[in-house]
C-alpha positions as a Markdown table, in Angstrom:
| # | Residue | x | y | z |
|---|---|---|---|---|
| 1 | Unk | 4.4 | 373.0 | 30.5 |
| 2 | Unk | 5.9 | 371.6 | 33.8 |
| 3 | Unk | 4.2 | 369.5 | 36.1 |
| 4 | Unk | 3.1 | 372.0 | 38.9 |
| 5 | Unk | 1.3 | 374.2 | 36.5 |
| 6 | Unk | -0.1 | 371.7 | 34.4 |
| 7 | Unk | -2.0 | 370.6 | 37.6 |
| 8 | Unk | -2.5 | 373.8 | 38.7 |
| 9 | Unk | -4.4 | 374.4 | 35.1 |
| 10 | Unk | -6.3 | 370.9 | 35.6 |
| 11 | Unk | -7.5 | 371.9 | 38.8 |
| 12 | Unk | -9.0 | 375.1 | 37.7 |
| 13 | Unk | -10.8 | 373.8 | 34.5 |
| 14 | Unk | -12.2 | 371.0 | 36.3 |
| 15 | Unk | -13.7 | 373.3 | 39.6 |
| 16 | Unk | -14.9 | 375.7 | 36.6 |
| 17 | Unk | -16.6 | 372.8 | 34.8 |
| 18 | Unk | -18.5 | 372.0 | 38.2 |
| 19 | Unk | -19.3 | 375.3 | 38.5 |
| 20 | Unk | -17.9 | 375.5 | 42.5 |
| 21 | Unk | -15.9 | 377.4 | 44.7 |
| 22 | Unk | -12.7 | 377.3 | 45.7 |
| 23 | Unk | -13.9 | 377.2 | 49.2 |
| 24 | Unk | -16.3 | 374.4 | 48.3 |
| 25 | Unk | -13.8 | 371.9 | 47.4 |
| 26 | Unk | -11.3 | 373.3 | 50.3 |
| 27 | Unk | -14.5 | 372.4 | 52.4 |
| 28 | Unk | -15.5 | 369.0 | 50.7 |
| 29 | Unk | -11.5 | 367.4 | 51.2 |
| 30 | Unk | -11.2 | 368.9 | 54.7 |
| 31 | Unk | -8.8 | 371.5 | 54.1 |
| 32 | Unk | -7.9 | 375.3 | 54.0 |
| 33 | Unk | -8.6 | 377.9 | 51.6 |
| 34 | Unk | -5.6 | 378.3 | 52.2 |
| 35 | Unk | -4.1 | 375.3 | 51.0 |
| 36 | Unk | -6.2 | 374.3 | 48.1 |
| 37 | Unk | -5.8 | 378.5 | 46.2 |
| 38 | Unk | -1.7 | 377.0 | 46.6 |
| 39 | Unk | -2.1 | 374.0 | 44.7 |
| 40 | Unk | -4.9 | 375.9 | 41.7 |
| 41 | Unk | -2.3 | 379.1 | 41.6 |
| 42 | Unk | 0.6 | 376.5 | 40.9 |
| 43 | Unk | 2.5 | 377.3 | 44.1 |
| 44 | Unk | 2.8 | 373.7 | 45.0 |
| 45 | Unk | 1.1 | 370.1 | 44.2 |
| 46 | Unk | -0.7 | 368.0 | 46.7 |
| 47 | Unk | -0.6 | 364.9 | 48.2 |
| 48 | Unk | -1.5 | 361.5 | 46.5 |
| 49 | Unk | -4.4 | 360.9 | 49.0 |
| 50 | Unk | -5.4 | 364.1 | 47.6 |
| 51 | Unk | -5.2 | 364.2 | 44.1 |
| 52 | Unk | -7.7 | 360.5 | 45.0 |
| 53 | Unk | -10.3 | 362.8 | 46.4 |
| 54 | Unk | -10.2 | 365.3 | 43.7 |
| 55 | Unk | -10.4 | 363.2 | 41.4 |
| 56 | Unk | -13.9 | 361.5 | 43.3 |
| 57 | Unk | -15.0 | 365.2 | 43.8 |
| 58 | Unk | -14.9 | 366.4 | 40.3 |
| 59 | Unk | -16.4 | 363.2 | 38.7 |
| 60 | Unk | -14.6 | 364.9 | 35.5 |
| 61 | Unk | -13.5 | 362.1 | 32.9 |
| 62 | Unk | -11.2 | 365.6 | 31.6 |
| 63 | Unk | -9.4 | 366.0 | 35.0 |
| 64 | Unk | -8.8 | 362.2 | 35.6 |
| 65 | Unk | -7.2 | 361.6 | 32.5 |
| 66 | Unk | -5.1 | 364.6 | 33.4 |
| 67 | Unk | -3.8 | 363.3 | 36.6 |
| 68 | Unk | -3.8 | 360.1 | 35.3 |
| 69 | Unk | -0.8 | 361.5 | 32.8 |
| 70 | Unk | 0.9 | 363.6 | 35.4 |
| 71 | Unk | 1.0 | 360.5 | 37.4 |
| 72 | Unk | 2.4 | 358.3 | 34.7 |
| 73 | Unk | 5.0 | 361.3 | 33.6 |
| 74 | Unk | 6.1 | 361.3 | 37.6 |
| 75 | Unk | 6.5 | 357.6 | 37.1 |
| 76 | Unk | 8.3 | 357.4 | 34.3 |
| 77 | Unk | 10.7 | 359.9 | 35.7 |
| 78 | Unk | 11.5 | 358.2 | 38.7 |
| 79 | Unk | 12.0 | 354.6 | 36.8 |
| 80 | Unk | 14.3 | 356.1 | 34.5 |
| 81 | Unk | 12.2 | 355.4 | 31.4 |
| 82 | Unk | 13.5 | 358.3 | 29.8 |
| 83 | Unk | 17.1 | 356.7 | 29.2 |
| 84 | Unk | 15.6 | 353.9 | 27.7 |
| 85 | Unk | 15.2 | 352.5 | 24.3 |
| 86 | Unk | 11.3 | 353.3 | 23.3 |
| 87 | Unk | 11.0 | 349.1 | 22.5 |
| 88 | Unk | 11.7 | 348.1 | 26.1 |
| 89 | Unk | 9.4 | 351.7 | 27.3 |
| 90 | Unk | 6.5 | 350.1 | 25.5 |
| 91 | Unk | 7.0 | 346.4 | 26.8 |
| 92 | Unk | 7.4 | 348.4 | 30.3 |
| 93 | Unk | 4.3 | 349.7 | 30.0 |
| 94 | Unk | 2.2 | 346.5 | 28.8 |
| 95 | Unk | 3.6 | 344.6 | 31.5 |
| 96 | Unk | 2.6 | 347.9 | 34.3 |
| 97 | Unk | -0.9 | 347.8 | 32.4 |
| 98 | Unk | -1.3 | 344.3 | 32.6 |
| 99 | Unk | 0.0 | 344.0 | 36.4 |
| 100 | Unk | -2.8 | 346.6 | 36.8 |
| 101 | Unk | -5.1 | 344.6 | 35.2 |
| 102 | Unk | -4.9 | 341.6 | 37.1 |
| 103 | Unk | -5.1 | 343.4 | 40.7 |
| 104 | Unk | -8.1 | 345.2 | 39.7 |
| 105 | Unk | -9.9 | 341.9 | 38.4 |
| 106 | Unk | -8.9 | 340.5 | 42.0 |
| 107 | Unk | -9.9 | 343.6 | 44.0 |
| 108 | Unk | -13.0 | 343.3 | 42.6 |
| 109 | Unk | -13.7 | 339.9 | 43.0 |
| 110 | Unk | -12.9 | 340.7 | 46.8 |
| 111 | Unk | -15.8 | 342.9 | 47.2 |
């Protein structure tokens, strides 16, 4: 399954599962019918700041895991990963998750 429809397929199960509208979640991020049927019929993906809101929208542990992969797979694409060996993949990753650690733990001692 490629990327676009594999979102396109998240999108839908997760506005099912809320039991809303398309028009309701065009509506709730401030944008167009229009735009929103696009990115559930698999016609194209949306923005980052986006996929943020949907994610805050749905309140779906389902859907965030889902863009949570598509957003690791887009990574991993665009580092390269996929040449490498899986050892230095996996030591990629624990250092990323790691990183990731550390800024949330200071983030929230910001707040």
């Amino acid at each position: 399954m490629n990327l676009i429809s594999e979102f396109s397929t998240a999108l839908l199960r997760a506005r099912q599962r809320k039991q809303a509208t398309q028009e309701q979640v065009a509506w709730s991020l401030g944008i167009s019918h229009a735009t929103y049927n696009a990115w559930e019929c698999g016609h194209r993906l949306c923005p980052y700041k986006h996929v943020i809101a949907l994610i805050n929208y749905f309140d779906d542990e389902q859907f965030t895991r889902s863009m949570l992969r598509m957003l690791l797979t887009l990574q991993h694409q665009m580092a390269g990963l996929d040449k490498m060996p899986r050892a230095e993949i996996s030591t990629y990753y624990m250092k990323l998750i790691a990183l990731l650690t550390s800024e949330c733990a200071a983030w929230l001692q910001e707040m």
